[in-house]
MILO-750934 format. One line per 5 residues: number of its first residue (from 1); for each residue x, y, z of C-alpha. Coordinates in Angstrom, 1 decimal. Layout:
N
NUM> X:Y:Z ~ ...
//
This chain:
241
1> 101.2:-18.0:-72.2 ~ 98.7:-15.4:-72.3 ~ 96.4:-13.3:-69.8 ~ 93.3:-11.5:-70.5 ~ 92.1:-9.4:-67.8
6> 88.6:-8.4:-68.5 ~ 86.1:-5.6:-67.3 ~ 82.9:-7.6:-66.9 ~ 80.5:-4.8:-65.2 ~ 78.3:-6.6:-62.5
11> 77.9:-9.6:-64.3 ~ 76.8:-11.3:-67.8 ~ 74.1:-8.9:-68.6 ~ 77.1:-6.1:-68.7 ~ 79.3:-8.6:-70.7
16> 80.6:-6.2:-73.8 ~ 80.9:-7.9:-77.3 ~ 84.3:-7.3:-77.4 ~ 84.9:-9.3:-74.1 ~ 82.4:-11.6:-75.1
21> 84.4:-12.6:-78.3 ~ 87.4:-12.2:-75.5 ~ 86.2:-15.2:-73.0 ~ 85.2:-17.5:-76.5 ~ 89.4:-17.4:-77.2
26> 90.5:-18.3:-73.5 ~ 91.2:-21.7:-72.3 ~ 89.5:-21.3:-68.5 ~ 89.1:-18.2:-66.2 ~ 90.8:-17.6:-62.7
31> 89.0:-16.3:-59.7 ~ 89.9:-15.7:-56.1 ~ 87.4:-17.6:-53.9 ~ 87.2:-15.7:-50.7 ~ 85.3:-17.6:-48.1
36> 83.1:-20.8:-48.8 ~ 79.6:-19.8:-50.4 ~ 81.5:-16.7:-51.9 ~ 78.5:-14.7:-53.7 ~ 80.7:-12.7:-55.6
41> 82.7:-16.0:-57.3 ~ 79.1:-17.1:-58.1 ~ 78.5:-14.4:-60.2 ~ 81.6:-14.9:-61.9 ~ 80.6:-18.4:-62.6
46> 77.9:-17.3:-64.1 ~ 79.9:-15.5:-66.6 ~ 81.8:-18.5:-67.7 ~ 78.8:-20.7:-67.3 ~ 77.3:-18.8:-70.5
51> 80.7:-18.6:-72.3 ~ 81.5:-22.4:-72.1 ~ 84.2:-21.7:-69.7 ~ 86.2:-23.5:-66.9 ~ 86.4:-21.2:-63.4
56> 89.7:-22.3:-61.4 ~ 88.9:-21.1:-57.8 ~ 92.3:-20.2:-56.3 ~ 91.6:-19.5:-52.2 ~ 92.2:-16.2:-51.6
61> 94.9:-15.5:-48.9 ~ 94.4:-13.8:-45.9 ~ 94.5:-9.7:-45.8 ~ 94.6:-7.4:-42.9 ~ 91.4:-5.4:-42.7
66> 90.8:-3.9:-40.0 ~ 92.6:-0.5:-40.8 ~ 96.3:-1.4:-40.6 ~ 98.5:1.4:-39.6 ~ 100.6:1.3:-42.4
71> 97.9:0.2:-44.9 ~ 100.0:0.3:-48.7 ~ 102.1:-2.2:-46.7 ~ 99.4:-4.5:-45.7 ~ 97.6:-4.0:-49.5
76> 101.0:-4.9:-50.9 ~ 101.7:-8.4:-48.7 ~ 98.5:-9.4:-49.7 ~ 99.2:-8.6:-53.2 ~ 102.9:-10.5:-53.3
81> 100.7:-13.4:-52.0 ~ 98.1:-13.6:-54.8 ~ 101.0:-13.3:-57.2 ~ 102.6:-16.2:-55.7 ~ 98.8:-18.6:-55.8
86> 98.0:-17.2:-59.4 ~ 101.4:-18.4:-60.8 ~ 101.3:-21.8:-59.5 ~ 97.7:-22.0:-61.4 ~ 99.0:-20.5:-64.9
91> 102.1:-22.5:-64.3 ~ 99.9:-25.7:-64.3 ~ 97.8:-24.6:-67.0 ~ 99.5:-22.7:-69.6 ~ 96.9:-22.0:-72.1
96> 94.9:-18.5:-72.1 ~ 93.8:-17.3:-69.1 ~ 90.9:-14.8:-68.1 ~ 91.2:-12.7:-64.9 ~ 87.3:-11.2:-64.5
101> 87.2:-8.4:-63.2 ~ 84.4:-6.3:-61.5 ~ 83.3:-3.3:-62.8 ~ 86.4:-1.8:-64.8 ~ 89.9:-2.8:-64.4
106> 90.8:0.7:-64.1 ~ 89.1:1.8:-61.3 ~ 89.8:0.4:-57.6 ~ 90.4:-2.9:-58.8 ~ 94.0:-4.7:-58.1
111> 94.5:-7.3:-60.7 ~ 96.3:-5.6:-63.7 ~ 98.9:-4.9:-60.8 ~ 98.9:-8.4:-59.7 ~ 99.2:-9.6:-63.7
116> 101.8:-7.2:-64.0 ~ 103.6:-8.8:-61.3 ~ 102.7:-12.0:-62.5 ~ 104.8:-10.9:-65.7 ~ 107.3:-8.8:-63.9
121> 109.0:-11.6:-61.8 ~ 109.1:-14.1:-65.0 ~ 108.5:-17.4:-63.0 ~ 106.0:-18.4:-65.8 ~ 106.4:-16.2:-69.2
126> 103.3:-14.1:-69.4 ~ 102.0:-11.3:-71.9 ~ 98.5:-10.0:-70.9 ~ 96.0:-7.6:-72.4 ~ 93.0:-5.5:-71.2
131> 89.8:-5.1:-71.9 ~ 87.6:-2.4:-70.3 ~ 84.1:-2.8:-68.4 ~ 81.2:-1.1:-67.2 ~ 82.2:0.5:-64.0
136> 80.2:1.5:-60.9 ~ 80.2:5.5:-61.6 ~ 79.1:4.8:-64.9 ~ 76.3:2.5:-63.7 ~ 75.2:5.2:-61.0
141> 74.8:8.1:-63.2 ~ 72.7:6.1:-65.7 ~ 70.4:4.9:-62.7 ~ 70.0:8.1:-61.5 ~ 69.7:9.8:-65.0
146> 72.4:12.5:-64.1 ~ 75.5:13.3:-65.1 ~ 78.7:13.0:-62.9 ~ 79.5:16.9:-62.5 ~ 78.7:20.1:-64.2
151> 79.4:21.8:-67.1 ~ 83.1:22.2:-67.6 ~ 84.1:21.5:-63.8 ~ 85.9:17.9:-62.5 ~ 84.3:15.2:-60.4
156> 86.8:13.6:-57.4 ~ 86.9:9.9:-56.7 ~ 88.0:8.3:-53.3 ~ 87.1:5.5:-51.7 ~ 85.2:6.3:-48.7
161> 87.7:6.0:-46.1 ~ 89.2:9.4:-47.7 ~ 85.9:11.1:-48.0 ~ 86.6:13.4:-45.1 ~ 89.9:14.5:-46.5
166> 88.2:14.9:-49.9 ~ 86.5:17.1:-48.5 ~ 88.4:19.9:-46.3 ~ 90.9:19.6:-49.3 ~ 87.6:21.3:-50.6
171> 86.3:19.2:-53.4 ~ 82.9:19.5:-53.4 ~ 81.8:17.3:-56.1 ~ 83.2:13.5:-54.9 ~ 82.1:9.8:-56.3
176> 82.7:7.7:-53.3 ~ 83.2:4.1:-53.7 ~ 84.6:1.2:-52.0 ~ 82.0:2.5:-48.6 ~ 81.2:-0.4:-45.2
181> 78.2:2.2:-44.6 ~ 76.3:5.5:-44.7 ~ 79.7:7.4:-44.4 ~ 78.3:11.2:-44.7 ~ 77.9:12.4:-41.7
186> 78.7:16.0:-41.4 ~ 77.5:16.7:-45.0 ~ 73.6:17.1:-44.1 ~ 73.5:20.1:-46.6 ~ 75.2:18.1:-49.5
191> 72.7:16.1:-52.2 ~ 73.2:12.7:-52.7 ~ 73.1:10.0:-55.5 ~ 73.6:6.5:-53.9 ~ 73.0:3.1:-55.1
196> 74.1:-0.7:-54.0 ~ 74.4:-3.7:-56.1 ~ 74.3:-2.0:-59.2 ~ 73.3:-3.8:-62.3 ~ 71.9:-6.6:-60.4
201> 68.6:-7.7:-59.2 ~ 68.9:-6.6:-55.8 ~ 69.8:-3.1:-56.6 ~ 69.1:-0.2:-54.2 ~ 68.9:3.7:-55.0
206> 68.1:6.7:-52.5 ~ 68.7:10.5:-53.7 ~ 67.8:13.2:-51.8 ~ 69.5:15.9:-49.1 ~ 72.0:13.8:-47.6
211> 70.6:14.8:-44.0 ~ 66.7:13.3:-45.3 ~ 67.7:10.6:-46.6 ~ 70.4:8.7:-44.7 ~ 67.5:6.5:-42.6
216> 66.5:5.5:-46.2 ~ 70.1:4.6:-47.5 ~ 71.2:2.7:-44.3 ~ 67.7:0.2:-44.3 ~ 68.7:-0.2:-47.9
221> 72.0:-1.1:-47.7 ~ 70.8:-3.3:-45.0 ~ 67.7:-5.0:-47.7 ~ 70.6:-5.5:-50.1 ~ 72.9:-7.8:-47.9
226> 69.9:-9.6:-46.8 ~ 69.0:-10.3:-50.6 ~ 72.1:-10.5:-52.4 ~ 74.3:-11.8:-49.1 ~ 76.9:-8.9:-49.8
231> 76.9:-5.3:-50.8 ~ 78.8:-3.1:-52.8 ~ 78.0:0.8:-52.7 ~ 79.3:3.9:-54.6 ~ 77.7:7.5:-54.3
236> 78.1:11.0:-55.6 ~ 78.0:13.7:-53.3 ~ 77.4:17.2:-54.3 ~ 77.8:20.6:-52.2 ~ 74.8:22.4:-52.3
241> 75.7:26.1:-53.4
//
């Protein structure tokens, strides 16, 4: 059978043409569902609601996240579980199968390992493609009319748990994604470019000093989870020379 795992932005308004013509081929579509009410699978839905196609909700299974000591370990249960729900599904199904995925499937997004996996341990034969997305960076330099880092120098991604080593391992020009909060404390000089919920219609953006305008980034974190009932956040953070 076949996989397609597609880069699908924030949703159908980010849908490229080429995944578009993608999602016409498949058979149905396979999603984690996280929690009852999952926001996140509704977009999805959305996406195959336009494209004619069936959503098969597999329950997501449970992941350690409250900062396990030995976190690849916890990340990598987690992972040997999904591979284990999402072959019972394709196993069932056969057909071709899309794997939606926010964003990029690049960047800070696990299912091309999971696929892999999927493929690796040969329970059901699999060969999978990918197609590339709109991803959040890309999304927050466009809102904020800026490009990600000067002329001829590099631009540092982490996800927000690594900001502070990002930073005495002296980057000074960092995307941070993947944040629970306003994580820049100690950075008051730095300028910031920060957005939630990119690419939808509860979108948030703040830019500024980072030591004005954190007040103004935490009540709008906090105005996106109360209109979209989840938030995702990326920044660029810039030392100010």
């Amino acid at each position: 059978m076949r996989v397609r795992v597609l880069g699908i932005g924030m949703g159908p308004r980010h849908v490229t043409a080429e995944v578009a013509e993608a999602l016409r081929g498949c058979d149905y579509a396979v999603a984690a569902r996280k929690r009852e009410g999952d926001e996140l699978l509704a977009l999805r839905r959305a996406v195959c609601d336009a494209y004619g196609l069936p959503l098969v909700a597999v329950p997501d299974p449970e992941r350690d996240r409250n900062d396990p000591a030995d976190y690849p370990a916890a990340v990598a249960a987690w992972h040997e579980a999904r591979v284990a729900a999402y072959e019972r599904v394709l196993g069932e199904r056969g057909g071709t199968a899309a794997f939606l995925v926010w964003g990029d499937p690049a960047l800070y997004d696990s299912t091309l390992r999971i696929v892999a996996r999927v493929a690796e341990r040969g329970v059901v034969p699999v060969e999978y493609d990918v197609l590339p997305g709109i991803s959040a960076p890309q999304l927050l330099a466009a809102r904020h009319r800026i490009v990600l880092h000067g002329v001829g120098r590099p631009v540092h991604v982490t996800p927000a748990r690594r900001l502070n080593e990002a930073v005495a391992a002296g980057q000074d020009n960092i995307v941070v994604m993947l944040g629970s909060g306003p994580v820049f404390e100690g950075l008051e000089e730095w300028s910031v470019w920060w957005g939630a919920n990119l690419g939808t219609d509860t979108e948030e953006l703040v830019a500024g000093r980072v030591g004005d305008v954190l007040p103004a980034i935490g009540a709008a974190r906090a105005r996106a989870r109360e209109r979209a009932g989840w938030v995702m956040d990326a920044a660029l953070l810039r030392r100010n020379t």
